[in-house]
N, C-alpha and C positions, 0 to 999 in steps of 0.2 A: 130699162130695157136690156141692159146688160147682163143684170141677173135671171130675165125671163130667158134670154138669151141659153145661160149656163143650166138654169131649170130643166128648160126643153133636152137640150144636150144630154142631163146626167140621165135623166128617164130614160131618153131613146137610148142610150149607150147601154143603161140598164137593160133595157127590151132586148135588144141584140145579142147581149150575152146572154139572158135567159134562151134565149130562140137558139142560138148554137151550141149551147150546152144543156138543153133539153130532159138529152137521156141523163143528166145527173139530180134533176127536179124531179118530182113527185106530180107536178102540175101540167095538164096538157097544154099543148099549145094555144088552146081556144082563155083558158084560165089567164092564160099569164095575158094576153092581150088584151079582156078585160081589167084585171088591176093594172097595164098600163094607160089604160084611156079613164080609170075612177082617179090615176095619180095627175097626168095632165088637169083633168077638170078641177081636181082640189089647188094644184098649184096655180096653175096660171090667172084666178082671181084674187089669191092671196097677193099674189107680185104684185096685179094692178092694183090690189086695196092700200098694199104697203109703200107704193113709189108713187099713185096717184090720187084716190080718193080720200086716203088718210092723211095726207099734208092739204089736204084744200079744206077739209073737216077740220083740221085743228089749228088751220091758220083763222078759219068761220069762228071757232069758239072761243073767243077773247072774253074775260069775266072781268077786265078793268078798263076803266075810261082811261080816254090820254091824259098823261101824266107831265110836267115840265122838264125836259131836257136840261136841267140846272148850267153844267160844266160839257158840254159835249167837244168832244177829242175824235175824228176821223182816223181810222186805223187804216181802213180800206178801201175799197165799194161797196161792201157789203157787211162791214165792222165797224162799231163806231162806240167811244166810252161815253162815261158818263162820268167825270171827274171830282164831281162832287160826293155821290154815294159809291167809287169802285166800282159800279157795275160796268159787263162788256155786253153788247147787244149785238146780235148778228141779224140783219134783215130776211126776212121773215119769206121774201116774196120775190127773191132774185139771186140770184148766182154771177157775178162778178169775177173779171181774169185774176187772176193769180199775180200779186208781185214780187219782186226781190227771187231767193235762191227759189220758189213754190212755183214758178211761173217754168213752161214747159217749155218755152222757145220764149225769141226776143221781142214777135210780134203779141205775145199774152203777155209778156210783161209791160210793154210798152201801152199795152191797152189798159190793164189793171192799175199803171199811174194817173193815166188818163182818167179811168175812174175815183180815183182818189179826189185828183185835183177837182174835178166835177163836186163830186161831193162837199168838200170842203167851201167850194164856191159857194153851192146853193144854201151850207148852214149861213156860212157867216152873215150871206146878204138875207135870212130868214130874221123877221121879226119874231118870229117864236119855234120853236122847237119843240116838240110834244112824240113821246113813246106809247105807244100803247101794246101793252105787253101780253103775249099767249102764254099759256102755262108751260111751252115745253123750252127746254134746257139740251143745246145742242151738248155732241158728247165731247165738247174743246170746252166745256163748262158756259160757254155763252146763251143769255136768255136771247130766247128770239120772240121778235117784235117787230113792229110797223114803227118806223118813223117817221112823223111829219113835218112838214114846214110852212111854218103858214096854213096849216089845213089838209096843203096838199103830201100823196105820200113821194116819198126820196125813191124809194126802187122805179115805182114806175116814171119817175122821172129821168133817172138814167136809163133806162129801159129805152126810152122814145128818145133819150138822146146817142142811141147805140153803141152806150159800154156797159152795157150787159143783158141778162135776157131771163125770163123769169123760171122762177127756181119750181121745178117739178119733182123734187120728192130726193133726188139723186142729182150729185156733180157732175156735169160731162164736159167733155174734152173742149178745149177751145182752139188748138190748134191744130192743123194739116188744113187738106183742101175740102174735106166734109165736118171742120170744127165749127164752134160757134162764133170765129171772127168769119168764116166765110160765108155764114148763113147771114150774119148780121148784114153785111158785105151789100150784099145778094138783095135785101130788103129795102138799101139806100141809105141805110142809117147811120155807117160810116163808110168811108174807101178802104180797100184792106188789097195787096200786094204782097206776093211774098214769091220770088227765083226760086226758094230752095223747100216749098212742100213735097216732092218726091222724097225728099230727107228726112222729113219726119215721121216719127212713129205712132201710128193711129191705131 
């Protein structure tokens, strides 16, 4: 959203200096208002192909059955190794708080453990562990993939236990009073409090 966001902006900005500096173009006024409204129409389906229909298409196109979780290592909520072959897997289907120095304030860090520890819980008590992997390669080199447990998948399992919320294409923000602790907040999922959101930077 953040990028349709600066899309719209660079056009219209564009439009307005075309419109006040006129007499320096070749093109009438009526001219330049159509190639702003052919440059909206081209951008703002690409945005939504790029942040929304194209991560649910290539999270749909998985070419390998699940595979055995051999050595499975918990990095994060949403990272997790695989100790036996190296690999790192990032989930595929969810966005998880931030920990350690990455976390934005103390309530995303504080959540982002919370998801760990969640995680780590639900492998170790899993009789089986199984990956099933898509073909893309986040750009931190992590394969992304579905993890299961027993069957069931791990994202949406933290998901419903409100540390974290599914991943639509783009990271967004988790803290202030319109982040994704307070939306979670807001659905019952978890309790969330915080004195000092006026303080933060949204």
């Amino acid at each position: 959203m953040r990028n349709v966001v600066f899309s719209v902006a660079f056009v219209g900005s564009a439009g307005l200096l075309l419109a006040l500096y006129e007499p320096l173009t070749s093109l009438p006024r009526d001219a330049v208002l159509a190639i702003l409204c052919a440059a909206f129409a081209i951008l703002l389906p690409l945005w939504i192909w790029r942040y929304r229909l194209w991560h649910a298409f290539a999270n749909a196109t998985t070419f390998e059955a699940p595979r055995p979780l051999l050595r499975p290592w918990i990095i994060d909520g949403d990272t997790i190794d695989d100790g036996a072959i190296g690999v790192r897997y990032r989930l595929a289907n969810i966005d998880a708080p931030e920990t350690g120095d990455n976390a934005r304030c103390y309530n995303e860090r504080r959540r982002g453990e919370l998801a760990t520890s969640a995680a780590i819980r639900l492998v170790r008590a899993a009789k089986s562990v199984t990956v099933r992997r898509t073909w893309r390669i986040d750009r931190y080199g992590r394969r992304v993939a579905f993890i299961l447990i027993d069957g069931e998948d791990l994202g949406e399992a933290l998901v419903q236990l409100g540390l974290a919320h599914p991943w639509r294409g783009s990271r967004e923000r988790w803290c202030g009073p319109r982040g994704g602790l307070a939306r979670i907040s807001r659905t019952g999922g978890q309790m969330f409090s915080c004195q000092a959101c006026r303080a933060w930077r949204n």
